[in-house]
N, CA, C and O atoms as CSV, one atom per row, in Angstrom:
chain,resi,resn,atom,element,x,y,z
A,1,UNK,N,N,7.546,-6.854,-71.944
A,1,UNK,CA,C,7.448,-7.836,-73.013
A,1,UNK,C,C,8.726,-7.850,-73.865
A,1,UNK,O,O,9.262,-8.910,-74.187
A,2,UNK,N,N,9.093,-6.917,-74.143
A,2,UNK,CA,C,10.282,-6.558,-75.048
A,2,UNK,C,C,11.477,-7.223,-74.416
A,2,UNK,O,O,12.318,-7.849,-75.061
A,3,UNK,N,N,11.502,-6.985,-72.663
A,3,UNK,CA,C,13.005,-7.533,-72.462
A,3,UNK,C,C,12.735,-8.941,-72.314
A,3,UNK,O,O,13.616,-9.752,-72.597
A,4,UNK,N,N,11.391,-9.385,-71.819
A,4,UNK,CA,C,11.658,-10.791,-71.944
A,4,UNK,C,C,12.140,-11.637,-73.438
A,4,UNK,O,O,12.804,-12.671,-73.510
A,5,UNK,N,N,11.499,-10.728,-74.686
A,5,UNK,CA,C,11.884,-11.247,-75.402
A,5,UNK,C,C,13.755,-11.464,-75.984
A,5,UNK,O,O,14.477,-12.332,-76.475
A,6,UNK,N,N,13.822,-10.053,-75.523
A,6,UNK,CA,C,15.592,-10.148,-75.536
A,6,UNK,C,C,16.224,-11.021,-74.484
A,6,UNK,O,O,17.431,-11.199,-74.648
A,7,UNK,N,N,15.804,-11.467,-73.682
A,7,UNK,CA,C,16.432,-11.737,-72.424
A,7,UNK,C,C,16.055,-13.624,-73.009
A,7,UNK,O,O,16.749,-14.610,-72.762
A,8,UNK,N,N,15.352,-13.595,-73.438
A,8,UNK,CA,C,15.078,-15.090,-74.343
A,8,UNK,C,C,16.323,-15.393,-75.573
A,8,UNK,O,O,17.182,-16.274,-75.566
A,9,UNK,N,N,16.048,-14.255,-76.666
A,9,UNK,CA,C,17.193,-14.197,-77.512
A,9,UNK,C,C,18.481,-14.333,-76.976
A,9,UNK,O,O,19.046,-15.249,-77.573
A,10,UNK,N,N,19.406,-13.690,-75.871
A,10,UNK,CA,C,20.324,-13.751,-75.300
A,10,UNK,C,C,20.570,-15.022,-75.040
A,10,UNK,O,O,21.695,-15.436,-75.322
A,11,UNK,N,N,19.452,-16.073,-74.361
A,11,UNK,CA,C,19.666,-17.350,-73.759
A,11,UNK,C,C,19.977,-18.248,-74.673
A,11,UNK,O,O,20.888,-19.076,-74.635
A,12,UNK,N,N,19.032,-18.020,-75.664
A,12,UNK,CA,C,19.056,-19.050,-76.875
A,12,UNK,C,C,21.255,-18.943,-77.449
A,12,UNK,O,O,22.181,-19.748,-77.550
A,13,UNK,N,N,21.016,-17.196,-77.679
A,13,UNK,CA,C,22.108,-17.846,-78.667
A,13,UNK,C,C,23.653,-18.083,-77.628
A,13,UNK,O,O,24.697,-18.641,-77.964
A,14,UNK,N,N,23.355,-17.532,-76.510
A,14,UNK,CA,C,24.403,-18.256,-75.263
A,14,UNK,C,C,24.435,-19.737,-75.323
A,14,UNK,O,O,25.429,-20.311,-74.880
A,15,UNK,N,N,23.379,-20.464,-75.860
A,15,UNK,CA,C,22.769,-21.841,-75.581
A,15,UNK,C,C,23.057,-22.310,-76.834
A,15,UNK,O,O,23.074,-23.524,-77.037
A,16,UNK,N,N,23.288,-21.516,-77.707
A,16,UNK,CA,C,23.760,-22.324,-78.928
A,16,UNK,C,C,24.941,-21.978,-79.511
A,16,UNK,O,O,25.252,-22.193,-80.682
A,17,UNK,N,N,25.704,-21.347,-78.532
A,17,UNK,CA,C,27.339,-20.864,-78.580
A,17,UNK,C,C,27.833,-21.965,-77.708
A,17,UNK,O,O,28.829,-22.642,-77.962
A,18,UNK,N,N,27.101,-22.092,-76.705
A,18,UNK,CA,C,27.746,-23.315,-75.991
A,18,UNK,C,C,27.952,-24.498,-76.969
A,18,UNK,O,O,29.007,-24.906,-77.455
A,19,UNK,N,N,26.401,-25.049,-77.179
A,19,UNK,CA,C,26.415,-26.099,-78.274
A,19,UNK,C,C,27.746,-26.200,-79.114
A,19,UNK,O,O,28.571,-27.097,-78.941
A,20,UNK,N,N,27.822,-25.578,-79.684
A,20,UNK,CA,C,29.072,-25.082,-80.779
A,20,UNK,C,C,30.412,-25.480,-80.355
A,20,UNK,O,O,31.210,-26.163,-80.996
A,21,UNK,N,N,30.608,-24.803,-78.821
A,21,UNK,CA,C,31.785,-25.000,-78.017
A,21,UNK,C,C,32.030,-26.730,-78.106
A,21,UNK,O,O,33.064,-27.229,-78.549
A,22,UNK,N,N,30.778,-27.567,-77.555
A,22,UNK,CA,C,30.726,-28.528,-76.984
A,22,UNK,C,C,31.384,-29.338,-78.119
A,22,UNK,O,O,32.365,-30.069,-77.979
A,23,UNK,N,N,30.531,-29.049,-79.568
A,23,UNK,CA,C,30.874,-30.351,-80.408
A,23,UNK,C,C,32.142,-30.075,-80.843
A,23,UNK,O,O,32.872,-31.049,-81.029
A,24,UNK,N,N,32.790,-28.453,-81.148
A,24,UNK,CA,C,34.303,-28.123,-81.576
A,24,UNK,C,C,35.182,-29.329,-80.893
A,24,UNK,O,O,35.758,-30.259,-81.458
A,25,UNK,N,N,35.072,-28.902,-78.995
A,25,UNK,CA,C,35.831,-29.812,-78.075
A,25,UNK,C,C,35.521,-30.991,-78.151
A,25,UNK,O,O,36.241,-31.675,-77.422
A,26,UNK,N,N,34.466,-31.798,-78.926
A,26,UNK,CA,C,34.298,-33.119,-78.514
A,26,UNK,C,C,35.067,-33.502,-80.341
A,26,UNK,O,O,35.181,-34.715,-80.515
A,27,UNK,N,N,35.532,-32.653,-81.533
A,27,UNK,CA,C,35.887,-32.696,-82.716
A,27,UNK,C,C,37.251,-33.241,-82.059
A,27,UNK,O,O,37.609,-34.414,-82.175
A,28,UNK,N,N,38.032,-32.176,-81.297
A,28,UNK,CA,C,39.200,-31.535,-81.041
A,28,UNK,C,C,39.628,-32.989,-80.696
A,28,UNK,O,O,40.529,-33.567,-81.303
A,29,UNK,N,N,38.881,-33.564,-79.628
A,29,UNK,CA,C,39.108,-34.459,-78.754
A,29,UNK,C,C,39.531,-35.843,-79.724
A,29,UNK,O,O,40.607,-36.401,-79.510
A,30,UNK,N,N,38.791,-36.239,-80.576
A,30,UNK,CA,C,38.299,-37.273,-81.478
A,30,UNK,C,C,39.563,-37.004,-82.378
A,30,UNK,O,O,40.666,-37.509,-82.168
A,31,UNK,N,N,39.341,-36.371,-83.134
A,31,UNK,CA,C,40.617,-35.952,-84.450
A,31,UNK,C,C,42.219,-36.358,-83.614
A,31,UNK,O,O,42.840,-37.343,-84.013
A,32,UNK,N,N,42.848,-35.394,-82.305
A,32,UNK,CA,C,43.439,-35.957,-82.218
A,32,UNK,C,C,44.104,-36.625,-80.838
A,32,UNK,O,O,45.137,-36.491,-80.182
A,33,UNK,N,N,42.649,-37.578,-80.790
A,33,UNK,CA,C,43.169,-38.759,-80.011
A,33,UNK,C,C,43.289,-38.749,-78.270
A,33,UNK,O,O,43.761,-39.612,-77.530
A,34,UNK,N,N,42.715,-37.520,-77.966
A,34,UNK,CA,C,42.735,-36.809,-76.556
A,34,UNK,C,C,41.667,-37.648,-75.567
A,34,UNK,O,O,40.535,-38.068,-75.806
A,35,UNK,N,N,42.384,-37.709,-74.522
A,35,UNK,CA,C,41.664,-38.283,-73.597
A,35,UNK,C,C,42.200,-38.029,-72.010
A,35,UNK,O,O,43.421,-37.913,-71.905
A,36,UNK,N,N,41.589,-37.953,-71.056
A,36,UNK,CA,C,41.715,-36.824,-69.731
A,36,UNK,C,C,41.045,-38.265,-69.023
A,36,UNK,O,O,40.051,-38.962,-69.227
A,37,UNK,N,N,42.352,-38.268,-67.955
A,37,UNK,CA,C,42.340,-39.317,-66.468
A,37,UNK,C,C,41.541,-39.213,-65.618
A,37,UNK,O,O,41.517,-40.041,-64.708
A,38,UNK,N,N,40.156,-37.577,-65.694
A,38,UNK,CA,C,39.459,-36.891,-64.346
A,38,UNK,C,C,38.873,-35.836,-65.059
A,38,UNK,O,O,39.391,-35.005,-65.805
A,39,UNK,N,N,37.673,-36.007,-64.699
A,39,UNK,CA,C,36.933,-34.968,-65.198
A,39,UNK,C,C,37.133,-33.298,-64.827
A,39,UNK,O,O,36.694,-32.359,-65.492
A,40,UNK,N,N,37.754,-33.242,-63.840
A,40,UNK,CA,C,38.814,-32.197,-63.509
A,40,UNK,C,C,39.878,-31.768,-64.371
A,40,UNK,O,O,40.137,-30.575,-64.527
A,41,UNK,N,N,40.661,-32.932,-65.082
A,41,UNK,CA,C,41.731,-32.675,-65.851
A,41,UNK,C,C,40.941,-32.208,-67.420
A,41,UNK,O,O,41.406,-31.518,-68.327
A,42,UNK,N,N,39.790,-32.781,-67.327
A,42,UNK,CA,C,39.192,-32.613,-68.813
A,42,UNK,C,C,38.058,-31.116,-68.257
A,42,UNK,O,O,37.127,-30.910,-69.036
A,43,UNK,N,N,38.095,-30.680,-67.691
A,43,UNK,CA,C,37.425,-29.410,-67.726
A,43,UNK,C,C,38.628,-28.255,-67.677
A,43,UNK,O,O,38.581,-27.067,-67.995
A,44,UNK,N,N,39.225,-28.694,-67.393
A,44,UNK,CA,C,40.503,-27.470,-67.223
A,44,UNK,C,C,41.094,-27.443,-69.073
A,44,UNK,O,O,41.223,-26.500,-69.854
A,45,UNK,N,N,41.326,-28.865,-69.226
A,45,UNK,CA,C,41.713,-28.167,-70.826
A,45,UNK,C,C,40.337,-27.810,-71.497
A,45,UNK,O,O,40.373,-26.903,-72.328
A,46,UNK,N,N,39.830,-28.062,-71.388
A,46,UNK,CA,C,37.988,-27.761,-71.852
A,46,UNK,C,C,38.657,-26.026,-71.862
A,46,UNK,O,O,39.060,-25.423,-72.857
A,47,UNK,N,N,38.622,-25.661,-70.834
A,47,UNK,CA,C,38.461,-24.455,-70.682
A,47,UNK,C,C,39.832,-23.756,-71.138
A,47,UNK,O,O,39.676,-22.543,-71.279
A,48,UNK,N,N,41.141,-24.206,-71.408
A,48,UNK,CA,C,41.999,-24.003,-71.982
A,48,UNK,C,C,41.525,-23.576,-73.595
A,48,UNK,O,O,41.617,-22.464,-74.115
A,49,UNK,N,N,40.898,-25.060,-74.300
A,49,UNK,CA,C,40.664,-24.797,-75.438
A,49,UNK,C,C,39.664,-23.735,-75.939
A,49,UNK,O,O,39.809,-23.198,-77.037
A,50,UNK,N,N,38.508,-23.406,-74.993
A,50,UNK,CA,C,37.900,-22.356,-75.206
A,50,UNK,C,C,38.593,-21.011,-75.131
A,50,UNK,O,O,38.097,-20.122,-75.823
A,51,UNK,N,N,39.739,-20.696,-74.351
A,51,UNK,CA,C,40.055,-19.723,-74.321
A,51,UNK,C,C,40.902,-19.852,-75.098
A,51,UNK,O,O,40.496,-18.882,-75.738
A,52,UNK,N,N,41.939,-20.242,-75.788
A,52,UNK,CA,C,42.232,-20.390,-77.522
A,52,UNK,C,C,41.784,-19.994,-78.773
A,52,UNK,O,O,42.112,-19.305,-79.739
A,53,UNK,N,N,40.967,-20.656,-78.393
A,53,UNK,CA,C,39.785,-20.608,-79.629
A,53,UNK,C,C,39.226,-19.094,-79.676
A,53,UNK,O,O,39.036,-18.448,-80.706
A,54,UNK,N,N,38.987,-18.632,-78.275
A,54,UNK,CA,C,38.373,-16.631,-78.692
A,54,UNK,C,C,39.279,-16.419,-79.034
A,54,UNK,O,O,39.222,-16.127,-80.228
A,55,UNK,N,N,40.742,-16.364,-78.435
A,55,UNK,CA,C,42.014,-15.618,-78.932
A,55,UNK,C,C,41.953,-15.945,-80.622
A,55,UNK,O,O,42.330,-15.047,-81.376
A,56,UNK,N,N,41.536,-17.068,-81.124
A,56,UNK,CA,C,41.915,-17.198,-82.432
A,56,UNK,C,C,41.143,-16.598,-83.422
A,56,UNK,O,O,41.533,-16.228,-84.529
A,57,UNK,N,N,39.277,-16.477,-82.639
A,57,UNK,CA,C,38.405,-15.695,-83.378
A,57,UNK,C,C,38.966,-14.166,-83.266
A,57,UNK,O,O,39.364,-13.553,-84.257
A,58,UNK,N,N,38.957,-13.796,-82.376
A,58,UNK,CA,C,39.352,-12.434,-81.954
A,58,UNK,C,C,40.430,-11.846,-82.702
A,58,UNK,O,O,40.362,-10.630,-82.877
A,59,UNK,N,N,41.744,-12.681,-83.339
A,59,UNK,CA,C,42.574,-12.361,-84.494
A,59,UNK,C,C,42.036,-12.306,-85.307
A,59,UNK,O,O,42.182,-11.266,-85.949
A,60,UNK,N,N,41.127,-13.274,-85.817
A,60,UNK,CA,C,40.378,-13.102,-87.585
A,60,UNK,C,C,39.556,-11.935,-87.943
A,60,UNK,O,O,39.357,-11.448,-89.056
A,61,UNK,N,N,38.964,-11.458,-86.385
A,61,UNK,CA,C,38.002,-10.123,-86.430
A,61,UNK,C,C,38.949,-9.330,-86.422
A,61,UNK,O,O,38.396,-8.231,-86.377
A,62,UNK,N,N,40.133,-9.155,-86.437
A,62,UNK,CA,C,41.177,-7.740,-86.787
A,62,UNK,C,C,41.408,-7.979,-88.334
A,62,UNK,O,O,41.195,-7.230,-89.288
A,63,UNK,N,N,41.887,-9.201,-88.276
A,63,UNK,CA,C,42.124,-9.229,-90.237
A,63,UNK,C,C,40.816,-8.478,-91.161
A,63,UNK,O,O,40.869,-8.444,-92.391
């Protein structure tokens, strides 16, 4: 019972870290003016900007 309940918690907040991801990149996109020829080209910076973005949290958690 216990791990299902963790194993629930885990999903949720994986599921609402994504969320988070999604609307940042769809901010990112909008603000300034970005737009991708292939959904290929727009998952690769997708995934560019996510990996940015930890590097940038990951500095503030040392400050």
């Amino acid at each position: 019972m216990i791990r299902a309940a963790i194993f629930i918690a885990l999903f949720a907040l994986a599921a609402s870290a994504s969320l988070s991801l999604d609307s940042q990149w769809e901010s990112f996109k909008t603000k300034y003016g970005k737009s991708y020829d292939s959904a290929e080209e727009e998952t690769y910076r997708r995934n560019v900007f996510a990996q940015k973005l930890e590097k940038i949290k990951a500095q503030e958690f040392i400050k």
